[in-house]
C-alpha positions as CSV (number, residue, x, y, z in Angstrom):
1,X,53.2,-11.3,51.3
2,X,54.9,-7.7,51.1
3,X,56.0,-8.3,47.8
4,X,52.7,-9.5,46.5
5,X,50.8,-6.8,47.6
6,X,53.7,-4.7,46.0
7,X,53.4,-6.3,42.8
8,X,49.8,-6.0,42.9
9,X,49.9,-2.2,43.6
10,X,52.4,-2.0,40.5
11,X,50.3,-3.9,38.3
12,X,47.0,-1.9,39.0
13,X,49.1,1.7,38.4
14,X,50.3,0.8,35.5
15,X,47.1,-0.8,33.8
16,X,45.0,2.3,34.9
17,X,47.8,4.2,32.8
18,X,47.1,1.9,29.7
19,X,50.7,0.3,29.6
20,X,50.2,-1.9,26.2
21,X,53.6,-4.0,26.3
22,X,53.4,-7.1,27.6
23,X,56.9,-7.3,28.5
24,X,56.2,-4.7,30.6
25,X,53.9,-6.9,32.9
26,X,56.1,-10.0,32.0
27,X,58.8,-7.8,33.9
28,X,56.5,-7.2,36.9
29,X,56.8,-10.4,38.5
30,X,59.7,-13.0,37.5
31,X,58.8,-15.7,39.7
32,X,56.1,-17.6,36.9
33,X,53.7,-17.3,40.3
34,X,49.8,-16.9,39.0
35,X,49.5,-13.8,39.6
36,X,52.1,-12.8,36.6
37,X,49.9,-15.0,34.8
38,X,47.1,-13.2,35.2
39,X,48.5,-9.7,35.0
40,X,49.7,-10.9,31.5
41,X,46.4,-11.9,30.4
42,X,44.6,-9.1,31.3
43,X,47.2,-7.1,29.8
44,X,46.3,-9.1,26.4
45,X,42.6,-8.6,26.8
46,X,43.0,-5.3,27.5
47,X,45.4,-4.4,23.9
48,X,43.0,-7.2,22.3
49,X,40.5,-4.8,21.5
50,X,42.7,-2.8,19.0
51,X,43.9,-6.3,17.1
52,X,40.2,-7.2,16.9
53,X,39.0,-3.8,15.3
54,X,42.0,-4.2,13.0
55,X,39.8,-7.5,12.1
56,X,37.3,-5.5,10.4
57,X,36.8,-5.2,7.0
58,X,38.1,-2.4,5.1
59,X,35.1,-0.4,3.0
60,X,35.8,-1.5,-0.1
61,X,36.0,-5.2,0.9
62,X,32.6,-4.9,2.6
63,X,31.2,-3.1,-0.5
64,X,32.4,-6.3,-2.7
65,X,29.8,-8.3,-0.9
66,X,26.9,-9.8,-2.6
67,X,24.5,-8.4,-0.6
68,X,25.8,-5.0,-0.2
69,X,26.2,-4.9,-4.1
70,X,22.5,-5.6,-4.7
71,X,21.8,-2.7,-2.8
72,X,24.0,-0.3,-5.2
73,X,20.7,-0.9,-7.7
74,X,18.9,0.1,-5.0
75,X,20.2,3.3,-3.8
76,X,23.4,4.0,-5.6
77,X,27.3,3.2,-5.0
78,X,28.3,6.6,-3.1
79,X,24.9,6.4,-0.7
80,X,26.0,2.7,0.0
81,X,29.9,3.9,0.4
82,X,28.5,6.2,3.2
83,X,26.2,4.0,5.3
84,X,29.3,1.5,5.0
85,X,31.5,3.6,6.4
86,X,29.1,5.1,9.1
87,X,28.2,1.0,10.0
88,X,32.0,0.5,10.5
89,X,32.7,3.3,12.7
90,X,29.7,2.1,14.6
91,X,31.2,-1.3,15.2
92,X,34.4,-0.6,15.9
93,X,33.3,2.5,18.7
94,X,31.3,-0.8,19.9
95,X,34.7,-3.0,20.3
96,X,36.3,-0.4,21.8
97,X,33.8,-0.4,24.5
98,X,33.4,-3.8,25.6
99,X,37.0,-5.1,24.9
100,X,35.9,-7.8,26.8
101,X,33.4,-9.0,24.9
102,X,35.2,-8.0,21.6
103,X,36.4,-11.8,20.1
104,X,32.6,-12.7,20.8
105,X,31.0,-9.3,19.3
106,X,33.1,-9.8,16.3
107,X,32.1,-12.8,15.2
108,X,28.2,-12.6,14.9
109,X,29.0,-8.5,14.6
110,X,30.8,-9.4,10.9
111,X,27.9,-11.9,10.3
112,X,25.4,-8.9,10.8
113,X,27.3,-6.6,8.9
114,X,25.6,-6.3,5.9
115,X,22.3,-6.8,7.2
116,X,23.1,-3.6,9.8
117,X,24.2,-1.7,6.6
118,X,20.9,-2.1,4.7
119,X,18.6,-1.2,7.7
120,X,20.2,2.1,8.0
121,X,19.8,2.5,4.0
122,X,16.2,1.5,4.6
123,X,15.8,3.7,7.6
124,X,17.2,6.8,6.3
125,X,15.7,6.5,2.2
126,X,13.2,4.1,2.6
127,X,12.7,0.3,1.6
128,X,11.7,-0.6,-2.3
129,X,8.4,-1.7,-2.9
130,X,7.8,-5.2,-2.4
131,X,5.3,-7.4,-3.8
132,X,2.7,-9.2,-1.6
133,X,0.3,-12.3,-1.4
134,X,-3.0,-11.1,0.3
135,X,-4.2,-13.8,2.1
136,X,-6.4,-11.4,4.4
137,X,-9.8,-11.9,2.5
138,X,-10.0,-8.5,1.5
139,X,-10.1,-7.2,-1.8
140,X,-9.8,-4.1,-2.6
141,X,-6.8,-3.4,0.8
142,X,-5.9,0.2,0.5
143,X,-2.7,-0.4,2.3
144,X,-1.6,-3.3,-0.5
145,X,-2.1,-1.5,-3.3
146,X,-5.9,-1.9,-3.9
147,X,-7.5,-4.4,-6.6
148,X,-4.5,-6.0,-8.4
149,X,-4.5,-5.7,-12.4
150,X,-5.7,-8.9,-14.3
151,X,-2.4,-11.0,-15.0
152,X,-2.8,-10.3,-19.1
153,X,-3.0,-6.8,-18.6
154,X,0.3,-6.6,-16.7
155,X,2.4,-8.7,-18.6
156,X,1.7,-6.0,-21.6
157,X,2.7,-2.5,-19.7
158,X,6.2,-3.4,-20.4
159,X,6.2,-2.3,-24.1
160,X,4.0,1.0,-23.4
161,X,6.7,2.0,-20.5
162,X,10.0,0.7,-22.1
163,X,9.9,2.7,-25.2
164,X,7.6,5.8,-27.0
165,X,4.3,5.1,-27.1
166,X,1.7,7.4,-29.4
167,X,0.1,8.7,-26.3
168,X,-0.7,11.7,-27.5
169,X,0.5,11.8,-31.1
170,X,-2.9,10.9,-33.9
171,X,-0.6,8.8,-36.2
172,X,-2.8,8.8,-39.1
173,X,-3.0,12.9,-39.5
174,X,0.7,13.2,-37.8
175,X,-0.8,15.7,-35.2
176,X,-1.3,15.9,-31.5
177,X,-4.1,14.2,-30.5
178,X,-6.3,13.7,-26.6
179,X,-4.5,11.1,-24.6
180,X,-8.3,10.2,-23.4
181,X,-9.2,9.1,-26.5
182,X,-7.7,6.1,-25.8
183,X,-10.3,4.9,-22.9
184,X,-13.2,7.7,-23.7
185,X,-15.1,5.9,-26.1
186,X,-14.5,2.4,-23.7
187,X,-16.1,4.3,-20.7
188,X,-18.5,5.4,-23.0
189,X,-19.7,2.5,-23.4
190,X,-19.6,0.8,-20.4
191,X,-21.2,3.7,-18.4
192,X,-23.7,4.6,-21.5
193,X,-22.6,8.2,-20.6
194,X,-22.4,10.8,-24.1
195,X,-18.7,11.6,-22.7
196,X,-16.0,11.2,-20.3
197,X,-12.5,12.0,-18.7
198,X,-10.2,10.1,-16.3
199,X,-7.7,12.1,-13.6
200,X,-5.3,10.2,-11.4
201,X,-7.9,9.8,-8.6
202,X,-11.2,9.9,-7.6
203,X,-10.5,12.9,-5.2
204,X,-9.0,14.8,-7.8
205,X,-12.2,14.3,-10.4
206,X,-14.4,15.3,-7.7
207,X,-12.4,18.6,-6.9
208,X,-11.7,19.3,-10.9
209,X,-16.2,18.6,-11.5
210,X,-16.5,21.0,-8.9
211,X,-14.3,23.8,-9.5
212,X,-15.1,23.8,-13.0
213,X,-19.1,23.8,-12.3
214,X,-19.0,25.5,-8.9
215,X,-16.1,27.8,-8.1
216,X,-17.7,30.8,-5.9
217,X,-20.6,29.3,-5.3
218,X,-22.6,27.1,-2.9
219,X,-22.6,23.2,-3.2
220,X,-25.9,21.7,-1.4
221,X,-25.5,18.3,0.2
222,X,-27.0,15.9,2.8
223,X,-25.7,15.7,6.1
224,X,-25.7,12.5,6.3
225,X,-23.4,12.4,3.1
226,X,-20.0,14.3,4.9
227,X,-18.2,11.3,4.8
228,X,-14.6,11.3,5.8
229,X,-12.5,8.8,3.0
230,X,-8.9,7.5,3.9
231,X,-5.8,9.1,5.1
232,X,-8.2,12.1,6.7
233,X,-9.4,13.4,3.6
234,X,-13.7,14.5,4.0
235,X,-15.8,15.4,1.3
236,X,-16.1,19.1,3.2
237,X,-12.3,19.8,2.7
238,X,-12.5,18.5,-0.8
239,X,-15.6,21.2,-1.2
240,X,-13.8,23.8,0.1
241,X,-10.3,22.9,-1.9
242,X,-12.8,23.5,-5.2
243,X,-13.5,26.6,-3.8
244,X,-17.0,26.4,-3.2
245,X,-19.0,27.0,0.0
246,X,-21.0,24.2,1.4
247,X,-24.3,24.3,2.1
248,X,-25.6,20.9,4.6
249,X,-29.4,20.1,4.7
250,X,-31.4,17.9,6.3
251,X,-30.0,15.7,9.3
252,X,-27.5,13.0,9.4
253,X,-30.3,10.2,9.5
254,X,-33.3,11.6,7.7
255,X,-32.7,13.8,4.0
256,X,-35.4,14.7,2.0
257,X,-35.8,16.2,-1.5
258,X,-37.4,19.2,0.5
259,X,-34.6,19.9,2.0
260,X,-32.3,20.2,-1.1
261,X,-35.0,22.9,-2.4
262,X,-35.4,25.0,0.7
263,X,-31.9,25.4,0.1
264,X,-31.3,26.0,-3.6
265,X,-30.9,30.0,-3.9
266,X,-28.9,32.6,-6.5
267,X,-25.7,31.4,-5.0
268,X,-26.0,27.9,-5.7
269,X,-23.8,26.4,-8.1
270,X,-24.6,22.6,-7.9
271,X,-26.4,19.6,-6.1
272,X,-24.1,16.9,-4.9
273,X,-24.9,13.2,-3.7
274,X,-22.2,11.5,-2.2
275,X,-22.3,7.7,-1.2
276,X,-21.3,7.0,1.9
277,X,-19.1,4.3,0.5
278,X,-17.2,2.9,3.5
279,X,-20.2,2.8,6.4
280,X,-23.9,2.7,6.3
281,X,-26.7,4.1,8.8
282,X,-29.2,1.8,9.2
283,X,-32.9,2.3,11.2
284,X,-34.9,5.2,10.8
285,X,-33.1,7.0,7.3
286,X,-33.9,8.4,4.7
287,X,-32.7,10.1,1.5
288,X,-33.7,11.8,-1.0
289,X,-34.0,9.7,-4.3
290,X,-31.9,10.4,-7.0
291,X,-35.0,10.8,-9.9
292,X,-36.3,13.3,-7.5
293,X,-33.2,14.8,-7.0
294,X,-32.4,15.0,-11.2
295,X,-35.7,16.4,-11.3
296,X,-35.0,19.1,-8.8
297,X,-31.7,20.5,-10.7
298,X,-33.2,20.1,-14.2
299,X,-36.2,22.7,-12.6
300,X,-32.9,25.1,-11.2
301,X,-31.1,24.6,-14.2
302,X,-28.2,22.9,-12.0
303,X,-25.9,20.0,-12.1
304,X,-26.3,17.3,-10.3
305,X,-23.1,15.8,-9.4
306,X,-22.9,11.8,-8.1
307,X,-19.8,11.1,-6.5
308,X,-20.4,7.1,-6.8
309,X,-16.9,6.2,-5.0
310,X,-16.3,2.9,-5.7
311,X,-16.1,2.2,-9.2
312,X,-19.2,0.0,-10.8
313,X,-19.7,0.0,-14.1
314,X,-22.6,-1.7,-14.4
315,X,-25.0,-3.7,-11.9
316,X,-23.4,-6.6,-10.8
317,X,-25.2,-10.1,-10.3
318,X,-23.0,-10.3,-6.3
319,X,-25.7,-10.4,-3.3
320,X,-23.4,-8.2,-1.8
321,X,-23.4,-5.1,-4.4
322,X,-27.7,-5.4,-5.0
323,X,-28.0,-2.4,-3.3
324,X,-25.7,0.2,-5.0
325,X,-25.7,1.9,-8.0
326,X,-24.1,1.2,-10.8
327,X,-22.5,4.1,-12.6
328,X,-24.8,2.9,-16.0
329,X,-27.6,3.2,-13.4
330,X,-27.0,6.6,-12.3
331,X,-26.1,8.2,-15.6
332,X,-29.3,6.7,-17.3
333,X,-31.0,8.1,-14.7
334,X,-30.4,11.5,-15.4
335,X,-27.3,13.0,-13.4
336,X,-25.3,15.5,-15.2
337,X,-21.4,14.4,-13.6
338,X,-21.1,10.7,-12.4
339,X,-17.6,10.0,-10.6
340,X,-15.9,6.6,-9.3
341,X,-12.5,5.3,-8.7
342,X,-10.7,3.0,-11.1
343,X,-8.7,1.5,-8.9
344,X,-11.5,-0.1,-7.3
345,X,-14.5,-2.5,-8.8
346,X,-13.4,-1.1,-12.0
347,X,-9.8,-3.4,-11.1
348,X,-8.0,-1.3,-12.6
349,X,-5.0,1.6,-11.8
350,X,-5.5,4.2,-9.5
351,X,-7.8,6.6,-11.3
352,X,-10.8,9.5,-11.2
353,X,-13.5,8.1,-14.0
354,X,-15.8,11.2,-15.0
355,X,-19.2,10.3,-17.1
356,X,-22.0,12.6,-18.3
357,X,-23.4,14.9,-20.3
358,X,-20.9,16.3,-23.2
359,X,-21.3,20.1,-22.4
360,X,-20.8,18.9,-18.7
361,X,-17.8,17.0,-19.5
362,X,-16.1,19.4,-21.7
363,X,-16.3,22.3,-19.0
364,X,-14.0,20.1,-17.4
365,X,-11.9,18.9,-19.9
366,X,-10.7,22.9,-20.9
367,X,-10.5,23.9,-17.2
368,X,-6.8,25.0,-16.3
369,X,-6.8,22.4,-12.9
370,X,-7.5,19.0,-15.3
371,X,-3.6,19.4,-16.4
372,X,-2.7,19.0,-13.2
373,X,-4.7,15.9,-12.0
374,X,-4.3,14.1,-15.5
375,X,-3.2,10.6,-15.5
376,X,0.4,9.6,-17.1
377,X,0.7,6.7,-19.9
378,X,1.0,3.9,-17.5
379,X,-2.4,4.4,-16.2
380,X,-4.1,5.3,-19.2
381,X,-2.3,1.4,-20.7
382,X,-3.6,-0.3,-17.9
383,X,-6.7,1.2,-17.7
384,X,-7.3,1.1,-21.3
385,X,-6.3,-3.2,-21.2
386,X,-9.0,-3.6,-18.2
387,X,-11.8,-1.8,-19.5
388,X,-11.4,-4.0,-23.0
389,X,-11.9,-7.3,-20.7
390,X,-15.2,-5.7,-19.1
391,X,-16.2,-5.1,-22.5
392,X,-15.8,-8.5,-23.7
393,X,-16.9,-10.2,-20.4
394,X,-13.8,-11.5,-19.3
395,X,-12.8,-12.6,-15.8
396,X,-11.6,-10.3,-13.9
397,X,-9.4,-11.0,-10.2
398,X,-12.8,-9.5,-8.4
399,X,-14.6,-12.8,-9.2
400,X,-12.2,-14.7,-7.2
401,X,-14.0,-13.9,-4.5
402,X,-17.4,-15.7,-5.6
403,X,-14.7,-18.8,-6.7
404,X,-16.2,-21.7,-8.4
405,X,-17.4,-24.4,-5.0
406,X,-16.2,-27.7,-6.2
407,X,-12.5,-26.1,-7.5
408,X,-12.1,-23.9,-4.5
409,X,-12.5,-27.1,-2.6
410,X,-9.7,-28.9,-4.5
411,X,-7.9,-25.9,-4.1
412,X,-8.3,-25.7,-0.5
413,X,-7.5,-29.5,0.0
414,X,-4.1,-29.5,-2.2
415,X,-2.8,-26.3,-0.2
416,X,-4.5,-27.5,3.0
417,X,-2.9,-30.8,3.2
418,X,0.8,-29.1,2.2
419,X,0.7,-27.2,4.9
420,X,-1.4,-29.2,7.9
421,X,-4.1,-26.9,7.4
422,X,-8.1,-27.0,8.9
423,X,-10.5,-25.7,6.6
424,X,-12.7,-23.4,8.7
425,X,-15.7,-20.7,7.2
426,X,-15.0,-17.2,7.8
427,X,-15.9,-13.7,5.9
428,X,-14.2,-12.2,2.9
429,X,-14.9,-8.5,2.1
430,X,-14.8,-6.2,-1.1
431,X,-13.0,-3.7,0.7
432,X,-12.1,-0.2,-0.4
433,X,-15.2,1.1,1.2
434,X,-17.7,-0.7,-1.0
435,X,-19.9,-2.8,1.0
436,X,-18.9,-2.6,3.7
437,X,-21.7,-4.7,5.9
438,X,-21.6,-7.0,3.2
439,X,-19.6,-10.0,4.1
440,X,-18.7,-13.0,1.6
441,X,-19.1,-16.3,3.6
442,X,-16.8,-18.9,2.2
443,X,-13.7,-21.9,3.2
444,X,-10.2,-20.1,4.6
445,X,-7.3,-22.1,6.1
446,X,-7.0,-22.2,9.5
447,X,-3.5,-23.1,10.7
448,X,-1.5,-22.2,14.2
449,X,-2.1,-19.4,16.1
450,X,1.0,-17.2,16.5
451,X,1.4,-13.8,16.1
452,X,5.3,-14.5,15.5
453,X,4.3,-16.3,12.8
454,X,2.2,-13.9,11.2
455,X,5.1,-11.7,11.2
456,X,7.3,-13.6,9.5
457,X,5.1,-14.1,6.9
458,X,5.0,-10.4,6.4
459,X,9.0,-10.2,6.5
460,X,9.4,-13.3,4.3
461,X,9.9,-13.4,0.3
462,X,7.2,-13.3,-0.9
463,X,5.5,-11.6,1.9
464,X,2.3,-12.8,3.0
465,X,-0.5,-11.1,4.6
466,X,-3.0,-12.7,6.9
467,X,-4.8,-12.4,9.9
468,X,-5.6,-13.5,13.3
469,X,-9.1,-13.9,14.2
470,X,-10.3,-16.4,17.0
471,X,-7.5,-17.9,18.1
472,X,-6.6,-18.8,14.5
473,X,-4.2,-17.4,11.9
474,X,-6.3,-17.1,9.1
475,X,-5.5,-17.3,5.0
476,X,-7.9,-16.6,2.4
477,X,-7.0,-17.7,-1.0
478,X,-10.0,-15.9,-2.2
479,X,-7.6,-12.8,-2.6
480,X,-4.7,-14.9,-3.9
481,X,-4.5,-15.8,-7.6
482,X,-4.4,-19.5,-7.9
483,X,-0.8,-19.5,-10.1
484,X,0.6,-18.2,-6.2
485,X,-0.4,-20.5,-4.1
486,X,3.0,-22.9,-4.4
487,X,4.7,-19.6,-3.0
488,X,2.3,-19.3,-0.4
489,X,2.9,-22.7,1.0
490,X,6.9,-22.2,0.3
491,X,6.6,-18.8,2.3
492,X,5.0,-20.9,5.1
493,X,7.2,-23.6,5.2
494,X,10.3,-21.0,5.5
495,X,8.4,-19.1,7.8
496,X,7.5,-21.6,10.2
497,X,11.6,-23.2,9.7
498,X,12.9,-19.7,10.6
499,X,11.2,-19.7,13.8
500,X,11.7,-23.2,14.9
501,X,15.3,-21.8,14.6
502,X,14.9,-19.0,16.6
């Protein structure tokens, strides 16, 4: 027993010093007892960790991989080289930690490897856009990129980007020309205005109208009409960014065209109506009509400025859109500056549409601020291929949403039956902030409720967004373009196979 408990005390002093050679507890006890045994093997464990980081893969062997070479595209060979290097330290600081562990960690940490490499990339510059099927019912979704561009009109942007295009160039004269040529006589048109100008967002024409117009001076509005758009940004801050100084009358609920004139004074520089675009106050309201209202700044000799919002052209036959007015509407009316998004029921890229009056227009048009919120080629191609098919009366992806009935069904049947799907009723919306107490009734799939599954949707290629509503995960092919649909089921089926193996 003496010896035992000596050989024990010999073994634990020398593995607290690190001794590495195993001949070194071979030599500890000769006798083949268990104990040597054991010393021995935790001797091995305990060196093991070193021969396993040795296991790892050198840099340049990791950066050969498949996976790690698709992201050179992505973010470039040397940022890749980095995070590679970085991801190996990692791992192997890992092994050194738990040496016990280390033959298990290895094996699913090598698996991982690549994986663990591109989430730092992503983390630390950011993923690459990624293109997603919106199955959420709503059109017009901010956070997916707004209303999607009509399949024809995409397919074309190539040759505009690729190469030179004669944006701004007048080939017959062989001098510089107005890159808004290209759309100003299609707006024209369409909104029955004498002119007009597009800027990269609907923000930005609002800021450029006024600042040209109203710099220094007072802008009169309704209280009711300090509306707050996405991402923070409120119609007062956009006021004051103009430079002008706002003036609020009447009450949130109840504006009238007295109210507008008790405040019109020398400082005034112009008359604004916003609409409220993305909520609506309902009961006892009122407002002040816009004939009244072109009435009162034609008397003043002021503009009257309509910040529209959401984009309409022209009156549209939906239920849901009765009640707004078109920008044709507004501008035959009488109001100097009409404004809208073009990214909105226009369907087209993100962009500030300004109609009206020539001299009105023009003002803006030489003002030192349009340069800066100008649109680039791509925008002005898109927008330019979009407004041809309003002109013409061609469909456009916002009719999806009042789909033909009979071929909707069949639709929903085909899809419905590939996936074990229930066909349920449930609302689609325009989105965007246009009518938005407006719901579109209509047939959605219903399939298993699981919010594990709606992620994996979202993380799967092609991502899918839907939603959960009433125990149900919810898709709406009424915001998916029917040539998608086999990768929607496909993005299912994978979806719902990557959990089961989970």
């Amino acid at each position: 027993m003496d010896q035992l408990l000596e050989s024990v005390e010999r073994f634990l002093s020398l593995y607290r010093v690190h001794v590495r050679s195993p001949a070194a507890f071979e030599g500890i006890l000769t006798d083949g007892s268990p104990l040597g045994r054991l010393e021995f093997h935790c001797n091995m464990s305990r060196s093991g960790a070193q021969d396993t980081r040795r296991r790892l893969p050198s840099v340049d062997r990791l950066l050969n991989h498949p996976r790690i070479e698709r992201l050179e595209e992505l973010y470039g060979r040397e940022l890749v080289r980095v995070q590679a290097r970085r991801t190996l330290d990692e791992l192997r600081s890992a092994l050194a930690a738990d040496p016990e562990g280390a033959e298990i960690e290895l094996s699913s940490a090598l698996d991982a490897l690549p994986e663990r490499l591109e989430a730092g990339l992503v983390a630390a510059l950011g993923p690459p856009l990624r293109r997603v099927l919106n199955a959420t019912g709503i059109f017009l979704h901010t956070n997916l990129g707004r209303a999607p561009l009509p399949r024809e009109v995409a397919r074309r942007l190539p040759e505009f980007l690729d190469a030179y295009c004669d944006l701004e160039l007048d080939l017959e004269r062989g001098e510089r020309g107005d890159r808004n040529r290209r759309v100003s006589g299609l707006l024209d048109a369409l909104g029955g205005s004498e002119a007009s100008l597009v800027t990269n967002n609907n923000a930005a024409a609002l800021v450029l109208i006024l600042a040209a117009h109203a710099r220094g001076r007072e802008v009169v509005v309704s209280r009711g009409e300090l509306v707050e758009i996405g991402g923070s940004f409120r119609v007062p801050a956009i006021i004051e960014a103009a430079g002008c100084r706002l003036v609020e009358v009447g009450t949130t609920n109840r504006t009238r065209i007295a109210d507008f004139e008790r405040a019109i004074g020398p400082e005034t520089g112009a008359l604004l109506r916003v609409f409220p675009s993305n909520y609506r106050i309902s009961g006892f309201v009122e407002a002040a009509p816009v004939a009244e209202l072109v009435d009162l700044a034609r008397s003043r000799g002021l503009p009257l400025v309509v910040d529209e919002g959401s984009g309409l052209l022209r009156p549209h036959s939906a239920p849901q859109l009765a009640g707004h007015g078109s920008i044709r509407e507004l501008v035959a009316a009488g109001c100097d500056l009409v404004c809208g998004s073009g990214d909105k029921l226009v369907g087209g890229p993100q962009a500030g549409l300004i109609f009206g009056l020539r001299s009105r227009v023009d003002v803006c048009r030489r003002h030192p601020l349009y340069r800066a919120v100008r649109p680039d080629r791509a925008a002005f191609a898109a927008l330019e291929g979009v407004l041809r098919l309003h002109l013409a009366g061609r469909p456009l992806p916002l009719d999806r949403l009042w789909p033909d009935p009979n071929e909707h069904d069949r639709r929903l049947e085909l899809v419905a039956g590939q996936l074990g799907a229930e066909v349920i009723t449930a609302d689609a919306f325009l989105g965007g902030g246009s009518a938005p107490e407006e719901p579109i009734a209509g047939p959605v799939l219903a399939i298993e409720p699981s919010n594990a599954l709606l992620r994996e949707l979202r993380l799967g290629d092609p991502s899918v967004v839907g939603y959960i509503k009433a125990g149900r995960l919810l898709l709406d092919l009424r915001t998916v373009d029917v040539s998608d649909d086999a990768s929607l089921v496909s993005a299912v089926v994978s979806a719902r196979s990557r959990l089961a193996d989970t």
